[in-house]
C-alpha positions in Angstrom: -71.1 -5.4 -19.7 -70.2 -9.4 -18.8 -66.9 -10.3 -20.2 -64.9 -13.5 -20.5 -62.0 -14.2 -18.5 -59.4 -16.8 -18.5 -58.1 -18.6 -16.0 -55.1 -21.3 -16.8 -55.2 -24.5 -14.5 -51.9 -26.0 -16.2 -49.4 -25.7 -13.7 -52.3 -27.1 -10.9 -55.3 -29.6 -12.7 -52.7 -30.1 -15.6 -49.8 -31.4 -13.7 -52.1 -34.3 -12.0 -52.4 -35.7 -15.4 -51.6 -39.3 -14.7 -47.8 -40.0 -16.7 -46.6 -36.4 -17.0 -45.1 -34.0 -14.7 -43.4 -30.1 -15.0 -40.1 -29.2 -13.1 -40.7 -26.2 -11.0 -38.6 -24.7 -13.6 -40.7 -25.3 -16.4 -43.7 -24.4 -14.4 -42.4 -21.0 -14.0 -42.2 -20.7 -17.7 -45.2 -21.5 -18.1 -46.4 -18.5 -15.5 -44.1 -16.0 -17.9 -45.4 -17.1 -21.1 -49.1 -17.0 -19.9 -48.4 -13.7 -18.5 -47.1 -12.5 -22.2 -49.9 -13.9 -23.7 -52.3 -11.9 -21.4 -53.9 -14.7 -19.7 -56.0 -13.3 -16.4 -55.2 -16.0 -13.8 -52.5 -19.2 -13.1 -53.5 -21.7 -10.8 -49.8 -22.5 -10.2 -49.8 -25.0 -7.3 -50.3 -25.8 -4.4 -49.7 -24.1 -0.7 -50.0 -26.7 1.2 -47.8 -29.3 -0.1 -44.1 -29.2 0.8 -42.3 -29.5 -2.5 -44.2 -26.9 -4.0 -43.5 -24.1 -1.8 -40.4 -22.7 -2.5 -41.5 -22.8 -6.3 -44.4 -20.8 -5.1 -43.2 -18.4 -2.7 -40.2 -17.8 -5.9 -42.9 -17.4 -8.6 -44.8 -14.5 -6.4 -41.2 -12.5 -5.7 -41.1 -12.8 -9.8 -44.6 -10.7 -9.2 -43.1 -8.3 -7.0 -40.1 -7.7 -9.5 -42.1 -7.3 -12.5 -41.0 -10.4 -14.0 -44.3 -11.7 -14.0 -46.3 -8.6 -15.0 -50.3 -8.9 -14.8 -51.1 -12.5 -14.3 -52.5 -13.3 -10.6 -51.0 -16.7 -9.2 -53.7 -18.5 -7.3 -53.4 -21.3 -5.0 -55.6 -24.4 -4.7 -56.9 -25.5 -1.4 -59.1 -28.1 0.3 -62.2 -25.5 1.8 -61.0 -26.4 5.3 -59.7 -23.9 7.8 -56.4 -26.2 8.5 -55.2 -25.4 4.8 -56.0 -22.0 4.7 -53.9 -21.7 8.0 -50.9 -23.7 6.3 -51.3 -21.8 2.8 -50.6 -18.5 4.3 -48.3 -19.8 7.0 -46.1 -21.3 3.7 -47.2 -18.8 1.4 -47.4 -15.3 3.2 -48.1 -13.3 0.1 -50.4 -15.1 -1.5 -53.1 -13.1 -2.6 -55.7 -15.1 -4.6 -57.5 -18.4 -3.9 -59.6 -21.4 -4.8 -61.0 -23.2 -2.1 -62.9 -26.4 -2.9 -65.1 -29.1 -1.4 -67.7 -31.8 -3.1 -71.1 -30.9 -3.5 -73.2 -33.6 -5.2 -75.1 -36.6 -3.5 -72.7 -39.2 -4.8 -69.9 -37.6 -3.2 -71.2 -36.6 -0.1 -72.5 -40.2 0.3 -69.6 -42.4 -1.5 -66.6 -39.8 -0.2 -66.9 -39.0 2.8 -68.6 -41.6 3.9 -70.3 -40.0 7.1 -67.5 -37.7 8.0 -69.4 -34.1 6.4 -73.4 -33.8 5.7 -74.6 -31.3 3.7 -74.3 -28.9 6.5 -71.5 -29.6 7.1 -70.2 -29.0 3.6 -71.1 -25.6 3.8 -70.2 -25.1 7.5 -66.8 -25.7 6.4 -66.8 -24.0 3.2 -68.2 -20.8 4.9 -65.3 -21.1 7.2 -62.7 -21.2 5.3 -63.6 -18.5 3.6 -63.7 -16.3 5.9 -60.7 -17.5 7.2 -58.7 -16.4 4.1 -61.0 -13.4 3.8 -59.3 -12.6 7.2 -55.7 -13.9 6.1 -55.6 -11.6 3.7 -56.8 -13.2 0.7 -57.7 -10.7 -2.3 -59.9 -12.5 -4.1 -61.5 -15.9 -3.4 -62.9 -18.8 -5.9 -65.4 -21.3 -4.5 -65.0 -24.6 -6.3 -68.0 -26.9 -6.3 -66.7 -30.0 -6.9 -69.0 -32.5 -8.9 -71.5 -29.6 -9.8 -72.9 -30.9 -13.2 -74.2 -34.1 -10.4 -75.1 -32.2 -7.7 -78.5 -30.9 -6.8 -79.5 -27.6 -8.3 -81.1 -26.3 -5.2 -78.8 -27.8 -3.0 -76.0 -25.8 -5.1 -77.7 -23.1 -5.0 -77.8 -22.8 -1.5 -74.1 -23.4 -1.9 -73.3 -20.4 -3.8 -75.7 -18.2 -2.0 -73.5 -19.0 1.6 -70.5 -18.9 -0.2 -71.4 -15.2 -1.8 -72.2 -14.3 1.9 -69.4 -15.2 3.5 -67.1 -13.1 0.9 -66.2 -15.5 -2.0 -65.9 -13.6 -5.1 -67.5 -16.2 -7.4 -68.1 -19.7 -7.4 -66.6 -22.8 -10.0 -68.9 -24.8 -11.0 -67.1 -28.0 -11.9 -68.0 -30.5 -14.4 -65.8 -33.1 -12.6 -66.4 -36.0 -14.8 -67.8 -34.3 -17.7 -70.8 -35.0 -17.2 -72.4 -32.3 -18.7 -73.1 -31.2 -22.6 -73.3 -27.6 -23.8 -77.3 -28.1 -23.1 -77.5 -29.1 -19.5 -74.3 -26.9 -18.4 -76.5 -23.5 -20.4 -79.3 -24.7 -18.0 -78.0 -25.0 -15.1 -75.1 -22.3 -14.8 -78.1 -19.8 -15.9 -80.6 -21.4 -12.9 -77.6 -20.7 -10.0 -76.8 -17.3 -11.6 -80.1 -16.3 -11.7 -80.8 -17.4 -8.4 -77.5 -16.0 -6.6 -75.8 -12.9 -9.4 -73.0 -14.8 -8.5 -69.9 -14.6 -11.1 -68.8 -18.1 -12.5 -65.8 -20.2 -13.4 -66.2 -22.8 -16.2 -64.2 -26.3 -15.0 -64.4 -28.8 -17.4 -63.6 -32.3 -18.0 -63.3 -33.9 -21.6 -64.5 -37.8 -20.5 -67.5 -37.2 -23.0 -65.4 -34.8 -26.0 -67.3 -32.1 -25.5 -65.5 -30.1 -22.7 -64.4 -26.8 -25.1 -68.2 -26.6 -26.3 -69.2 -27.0 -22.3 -67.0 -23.8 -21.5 -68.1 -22.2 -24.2 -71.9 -22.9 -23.2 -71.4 -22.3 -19.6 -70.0 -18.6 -20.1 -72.6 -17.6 -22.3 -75.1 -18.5 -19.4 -73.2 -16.4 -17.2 -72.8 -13.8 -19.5 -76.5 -13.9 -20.9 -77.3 -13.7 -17.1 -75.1 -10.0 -16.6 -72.4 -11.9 -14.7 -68.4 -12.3 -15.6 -67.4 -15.5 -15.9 -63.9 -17.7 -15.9 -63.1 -19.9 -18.2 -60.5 -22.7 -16.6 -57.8 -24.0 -19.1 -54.8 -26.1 -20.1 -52.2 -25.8 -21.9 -52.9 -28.4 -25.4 -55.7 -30.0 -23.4 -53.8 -31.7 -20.6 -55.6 -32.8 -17.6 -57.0 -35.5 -15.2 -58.3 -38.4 -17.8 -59.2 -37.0 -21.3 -58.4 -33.1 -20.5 -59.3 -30.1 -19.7 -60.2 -26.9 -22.1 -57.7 -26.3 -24.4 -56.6 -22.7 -24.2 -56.1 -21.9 -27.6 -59.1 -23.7 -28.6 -61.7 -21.9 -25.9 -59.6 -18.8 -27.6 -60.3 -19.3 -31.4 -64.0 -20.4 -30.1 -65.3 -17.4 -28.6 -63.0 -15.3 -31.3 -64.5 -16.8 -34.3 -67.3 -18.8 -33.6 -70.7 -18.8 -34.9 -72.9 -16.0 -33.3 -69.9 -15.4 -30.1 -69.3 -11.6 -31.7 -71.1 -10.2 -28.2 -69.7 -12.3 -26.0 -66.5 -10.2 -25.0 -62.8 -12.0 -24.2 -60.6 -10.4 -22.1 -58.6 -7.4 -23.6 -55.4 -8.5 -22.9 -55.1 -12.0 -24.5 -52.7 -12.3 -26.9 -53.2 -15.4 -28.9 -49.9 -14.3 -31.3 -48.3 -15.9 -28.7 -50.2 -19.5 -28.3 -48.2 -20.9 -30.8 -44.7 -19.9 -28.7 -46.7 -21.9 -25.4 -48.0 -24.3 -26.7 -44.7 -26.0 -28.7 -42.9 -24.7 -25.1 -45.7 -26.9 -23.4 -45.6 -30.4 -25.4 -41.7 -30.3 -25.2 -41.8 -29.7 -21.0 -44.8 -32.3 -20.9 -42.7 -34.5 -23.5 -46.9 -34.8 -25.2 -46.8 -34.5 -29.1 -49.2 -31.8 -30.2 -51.9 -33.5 -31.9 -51.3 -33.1 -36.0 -55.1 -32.1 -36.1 -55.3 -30.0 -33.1 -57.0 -26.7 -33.4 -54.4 -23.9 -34.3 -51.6 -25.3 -33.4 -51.3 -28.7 -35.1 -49.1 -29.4 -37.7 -52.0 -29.9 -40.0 -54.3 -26.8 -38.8 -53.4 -25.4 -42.2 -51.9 -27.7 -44.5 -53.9 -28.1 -47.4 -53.8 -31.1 -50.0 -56.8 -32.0 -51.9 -57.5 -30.1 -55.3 -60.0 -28.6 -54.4 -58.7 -27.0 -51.3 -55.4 -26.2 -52.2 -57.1 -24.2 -55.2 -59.4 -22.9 -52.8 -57.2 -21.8 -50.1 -54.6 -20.2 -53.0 -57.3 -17.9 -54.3 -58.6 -16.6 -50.5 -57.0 -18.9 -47.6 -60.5 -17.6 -46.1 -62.0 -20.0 -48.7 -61.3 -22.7 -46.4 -59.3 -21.5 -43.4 -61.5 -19.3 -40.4 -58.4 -17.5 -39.0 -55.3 -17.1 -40.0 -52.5 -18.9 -39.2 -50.2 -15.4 -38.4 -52.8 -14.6 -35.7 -51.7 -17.5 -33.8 -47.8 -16.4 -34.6 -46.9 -19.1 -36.2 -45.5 -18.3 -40.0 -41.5 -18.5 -39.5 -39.7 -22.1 -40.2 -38.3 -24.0 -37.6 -34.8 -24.1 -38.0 -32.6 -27.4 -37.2 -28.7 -26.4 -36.5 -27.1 -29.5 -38.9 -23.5 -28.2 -37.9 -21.5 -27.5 -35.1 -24.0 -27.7 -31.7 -22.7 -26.7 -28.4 -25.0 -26.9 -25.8 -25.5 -26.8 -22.0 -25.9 -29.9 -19.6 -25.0 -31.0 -15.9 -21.8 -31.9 -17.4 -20.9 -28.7 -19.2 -17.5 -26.7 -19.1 -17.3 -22.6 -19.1 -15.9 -22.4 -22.7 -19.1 -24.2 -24.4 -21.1 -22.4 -21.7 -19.8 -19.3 -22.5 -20.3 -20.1 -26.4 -23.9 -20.9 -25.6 -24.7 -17.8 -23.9 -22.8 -15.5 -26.2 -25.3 -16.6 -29.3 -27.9 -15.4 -26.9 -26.3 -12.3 -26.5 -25.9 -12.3 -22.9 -22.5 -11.8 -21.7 -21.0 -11.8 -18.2 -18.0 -9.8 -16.9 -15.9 -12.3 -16.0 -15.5 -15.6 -15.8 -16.6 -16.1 -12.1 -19.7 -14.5 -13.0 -20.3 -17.0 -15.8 -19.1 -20.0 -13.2 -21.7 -18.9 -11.2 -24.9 -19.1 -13.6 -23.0 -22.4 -15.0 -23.5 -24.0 -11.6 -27.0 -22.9 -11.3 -27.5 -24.3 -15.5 -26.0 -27.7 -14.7 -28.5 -27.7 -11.9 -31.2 -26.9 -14.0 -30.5 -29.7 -16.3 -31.0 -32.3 -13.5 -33.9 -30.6 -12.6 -35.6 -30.8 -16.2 -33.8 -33.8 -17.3 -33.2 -32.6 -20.5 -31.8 -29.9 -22.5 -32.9 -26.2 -21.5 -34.5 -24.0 -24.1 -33.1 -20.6 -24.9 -35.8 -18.6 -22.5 -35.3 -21.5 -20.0 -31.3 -20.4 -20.2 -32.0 -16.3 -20.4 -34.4 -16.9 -17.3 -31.6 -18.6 -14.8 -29.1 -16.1 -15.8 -31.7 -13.2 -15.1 -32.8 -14.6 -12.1 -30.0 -16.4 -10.7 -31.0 -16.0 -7.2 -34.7 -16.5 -7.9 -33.6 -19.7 -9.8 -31.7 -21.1 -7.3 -34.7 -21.5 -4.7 -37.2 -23.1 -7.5 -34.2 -25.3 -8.1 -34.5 -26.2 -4.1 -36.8 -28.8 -2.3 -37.2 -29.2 1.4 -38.5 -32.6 2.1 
């Protein structure tokens, strides 16, 4: 039987949000909680641009230690053979891929401006895949960029060379959200039906409807017998008004209307999207909404009569899930007293203090110098205040920590 994957785009589509950016640092968290929450895939950078590399090439030796358990990191490509050379030149165990290229009329015309035809879009799709198929590339995602506005039969033809020349599946973008959970049913179902091709779900929020568009276009694939991938971000960050909000796409296919067949990944752990999600708007320095879905400070606060009577008799009265499920439920304690805490200015008592309350304790003092350094570093590196796991993770991983904490210009 289809089933429903998911595959997080936070630390790739979500960091090219226009006024917010992640430390390499905070990206990795965000790998190791997605990883505890049982997400499928990360789409954690890019292999081809300098400044992410040591990030990346740190994040996959977390893989190898067992750090990072089940999640696949994937890079994000142009589908030309020059990145896929430079991906796993900078990257040489990378194992999983997107490779992507523009598909639709406007962008072929308006983009490149004479410099690929349509044959030449899939000339050079075709080759890079087989390029990475040969580099040694596990699994490989072929990203249609501007799918909901490109020709059905011209991306069809797409999909079919891409499934030929090794590609695993295909994403079907809805670059501008174009689409609506009508159209994107239609037309997902017309390519799968035409090519048994599995499908990722990219989505755009321009017109507000991007969770009910992912929710549409895996049901196509999954009416059709085919898997499909769900892309994500974390609290519905993303390029313009968003991307799919991972919880949300969650709590959809969990409790919606008539989505009981429709299978989610075993592994996802949504007890953990409340943990994520608060880590997520205080990296991004982005407020969660107050009426965001499951996570907002009002996604179960009641006030009314009515509802508040309701809700005390049988909180399914007027509450779908439960608010445990998302593990929220414990109060968020503010220290009012004495606060010592670590910075780029810190000394090795207060240091020490901090970590002991953590209950992690070094043998000596040089040992604890030695994770101070790499803390104060940190703190530049954030520019603010580390969070307990942020803390536990650089004295884990000191080594590890020290190359995200690196850049080569």
């Amino acid at each position: 039987m289809a089933k429903i994957y998911l595959i997080d785009v936070t630390n790739r589509d979500g960091v090219q949000t226009s006024r917010i950016c992640l430390s390499k640092l905070q990206k990795t968290m965000i790998n190791i909680y997605l990883d505890e929450m049982g997400i499928f895939q990360s789409e954690f950078g890019f292999p081809t641009t300098s400044h992410e590399l040591n990030y990346l090439n740190a994040n996959l030796e977390l893989v190898s230690k067992n750090a990072i358990k089940n999640l696949r990191l994937s890079g994000w490509v142009r589908a030309i053979k020059p990145d896929i050379e430079a991906a796993f030149k900078n990257v040489p165990k990378l194992k999983y891929l997107n490779l992507s290229i523009s598909t639709s009329d406007q962008m072929i015309k308006h983009k490149f401006q004479g410099k690929l035809d349509y044959a030449g879009i899939i000339k050079s799709m075709t080759e890079a895949v087989k390029l990475a198929k040969k580099s040694g590339a596990q699994a490989i995602g072929v990203n249609a960029e501007d799918a909901s506005r490109s020709r059905l039969e011209y991306l069809i033809e797409f999909v079919e060379a891409a499934k030929e020349a090794g590609a695993d599946r295909f994403r079907y973008c809805d670059t501008l959200g174009f689409d609506t959970p009508f159209s994107i049913y239609d037309r997902i179902s017309a390519v799968v039906e035409a090519t048994n091709m599995p499908v990722e779900i990219h989505c755009h929020n321009d017109l507000g409807l991007v969770v009910a568009n992912s929710i549409s276009g895996a049901k196509a694939a999954f009416d059709n017998g085919v898997d499909s991938y769900i892309n994500t971000c974390i609290n519905g960050v993303g390029e313009r008004a968003g991307n799919a909000d991972l919880v949300s796409v969650i709590l959809a296919i969990f409790y919606g209307s008539g989505m009981q067949k429709y299978k989610l990944d075993s592994k996802v752990n949504l007890k953990k999207a409340w943990k994520l999600s608060k880590y997520a708007s205080y990296a991004f320095g982005i407020p969660i909404p107050i009426n965001h879905p499951g996570v907002g400070a009002n996604a179960f606060a009641h006030e009314s009569g009515i509802h508040a009577d309701g809700a005390l008799k049988d909180r399914r009265n007027y509450e779908l899930y439960n608010y445990e499920e998302l593990g929220r439920g414990e109060p968020e304690i503010v220290d009012t007293g004495r606060n010592i805490t670590v910075g780029e200015y810190s000394g090795i008592k207060g240091f020490r203090n901090v970590y002991e309350r953590l209950a992690v304790k070094f043998k000596n003092d040089k040992e604890a110098r030695k994770i101070l350094e790499l803390a104060r570093y940190a703190n530049v590196h954030n520019q603010k205040p580390l969070v307990e796991d942020e803390l536990k993770f650089v004295a884990n991983y000191p080594e590890i920590a020290r190359k995200i904490f690196t850049m080569n210009p």
